[in-house]
N, C-alpha and C positions, 0 to 999 in steps of 0.2 A: 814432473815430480818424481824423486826416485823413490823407488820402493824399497821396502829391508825384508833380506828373509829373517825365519824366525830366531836364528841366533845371531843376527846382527843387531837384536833389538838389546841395546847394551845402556848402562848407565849414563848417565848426563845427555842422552836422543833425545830428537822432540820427536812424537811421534802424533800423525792424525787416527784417535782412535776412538770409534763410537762417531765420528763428525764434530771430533771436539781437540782442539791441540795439547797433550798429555809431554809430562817431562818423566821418563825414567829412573827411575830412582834409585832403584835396586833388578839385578837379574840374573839366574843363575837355569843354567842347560845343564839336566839329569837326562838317566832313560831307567823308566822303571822294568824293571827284571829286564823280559823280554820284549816290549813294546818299542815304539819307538821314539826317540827322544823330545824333549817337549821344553819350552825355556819360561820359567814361573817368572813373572817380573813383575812389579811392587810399581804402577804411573798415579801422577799426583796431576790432577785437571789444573793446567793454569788457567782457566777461568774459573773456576768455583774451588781451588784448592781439594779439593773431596780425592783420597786415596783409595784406589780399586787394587784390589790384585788379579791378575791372570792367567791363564796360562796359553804362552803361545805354541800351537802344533807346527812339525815339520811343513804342512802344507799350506799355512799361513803365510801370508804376507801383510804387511801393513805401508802406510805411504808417510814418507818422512816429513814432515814437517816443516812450513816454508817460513823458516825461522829470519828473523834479521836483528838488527841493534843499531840504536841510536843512544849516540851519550845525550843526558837530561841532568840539570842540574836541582838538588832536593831545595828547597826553601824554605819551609815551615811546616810546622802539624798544628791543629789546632781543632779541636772537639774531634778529632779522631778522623778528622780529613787532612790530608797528606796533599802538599801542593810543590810544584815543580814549575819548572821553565826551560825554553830549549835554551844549549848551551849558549848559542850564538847570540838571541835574541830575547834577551828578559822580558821582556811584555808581552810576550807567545806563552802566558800561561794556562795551567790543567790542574785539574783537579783527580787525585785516583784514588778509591776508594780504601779502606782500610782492609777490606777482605780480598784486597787484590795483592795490598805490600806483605802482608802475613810477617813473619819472626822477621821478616828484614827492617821490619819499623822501629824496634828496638837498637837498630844499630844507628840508625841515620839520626845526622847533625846538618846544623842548616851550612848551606853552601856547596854541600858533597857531590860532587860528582858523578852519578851512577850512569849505568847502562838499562834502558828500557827496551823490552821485548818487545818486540810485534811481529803478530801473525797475520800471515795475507792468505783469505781466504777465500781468496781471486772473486766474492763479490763487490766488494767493499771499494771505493774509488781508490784509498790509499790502507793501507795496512794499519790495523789498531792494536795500541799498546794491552797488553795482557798480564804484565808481572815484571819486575825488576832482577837485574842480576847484580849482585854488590860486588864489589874486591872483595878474593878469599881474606886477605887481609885488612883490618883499617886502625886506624888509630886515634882513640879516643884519649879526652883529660879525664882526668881522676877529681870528682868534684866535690865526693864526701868519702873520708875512709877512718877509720877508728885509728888510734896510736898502736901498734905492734905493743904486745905483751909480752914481758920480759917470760923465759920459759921454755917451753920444747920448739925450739925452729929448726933444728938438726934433722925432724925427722919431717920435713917440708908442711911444714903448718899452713894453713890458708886462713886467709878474711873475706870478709864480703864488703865491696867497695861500689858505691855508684859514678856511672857515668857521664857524659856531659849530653849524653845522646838520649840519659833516662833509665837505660838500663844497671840492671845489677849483678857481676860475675865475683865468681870465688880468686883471690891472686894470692900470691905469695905475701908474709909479712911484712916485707920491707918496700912495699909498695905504699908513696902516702898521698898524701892531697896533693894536687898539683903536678903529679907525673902526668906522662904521658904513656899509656899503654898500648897494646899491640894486641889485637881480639883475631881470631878464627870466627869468621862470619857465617860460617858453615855448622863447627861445631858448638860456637856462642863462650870458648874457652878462651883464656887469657894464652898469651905466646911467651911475650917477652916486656921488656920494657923499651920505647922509642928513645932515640936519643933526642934532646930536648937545644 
């Protein structure tokens, strides 16, 4: 397993920290006045989502993370359980809980294709899934949106439109029912519009 020193512990790592598998989030190497420099980093528990902050010393090390991916394709939600299937084989069905998908639930429509995480934590006979990873990108219909108001569009006015996935983002006005749109999964923002 490789190890990181303490300023390799960088954004999007997985890293094993406390005996628990932690994703990176944010991380930034100072050195106050005359000591010696120290890298403050922001990890988010993929199994209980719970965000710590820390700080890592020069003398630290931490052990990377024995990350892998498997595409899984999403199915349905229903009463706030989230059910998938492996790609290959539909009747190899799972159920993952909703404190596992977090904000990513908001994105997914049935059929989608995602990547599930697993961590092997060289007990376990095969490795167990612990959180999903979406496309930075996806693209959702447009399934209720208000008619554009004649008025100020010049200075980039926005609506609030719902999506076919459930969720609801701010877009531009000349976005209408029936588009297809282009979401940032990451920052849960509208991109652009898909061509149809």
């Amino acid at each position: 397993m490789a190890m990181l020193e303490y300023n390799e512990i960088k954004e999007h790592k997985y890293i094993v920290f406390e005996g628990e598998p932690y994703e990176v989030l944010t991380s930034h190497v100072f050195r106050k006045q005359q000591r010696k420099p120290v890298n403050a980093a922001k990890l988010r528990s993929l199994l209980t989502g719970r965000i710590v902050e820390h700080s890592f010393h020069v003398s630290d090390k931490v052990e990377e993370a024995d990350m892998s991916k498997k595409e899984v394709k999403f199915l349905y939600k229903n009463k706030g359980e989230y059910w998938f299937s492996e790609m290959n084989d539909p009747s190899k069905r799972f159920e993952l809980p909703e404190a596992m998908i977090g904000d990513a639930g908001k994105w997914l429509k049935a059929n989608t294709p995602v990547d599930a995480l697993l961590f092997d934590d060289g007990e376990a006979d095969e490795p167990k899934i612990i959180g999903l990873k979406l496309p930075i990108k996806m693209d959702l219909k447009v399934t209720e949106a208000h008619p554009a108001t004649k008025g100020n569009t010049a200075q980039g006015a926005l609506k609030e439109v719902a999506l076919e996935s459930g969720a609801t983002i701010m877009v531009p006005m000349f976005i209408k029912e029936g588009d297809v749109i282009r979401v940032n999964t990451e920052t849960g923002e509208y991109t652009d519009r898909a061509s149809n």
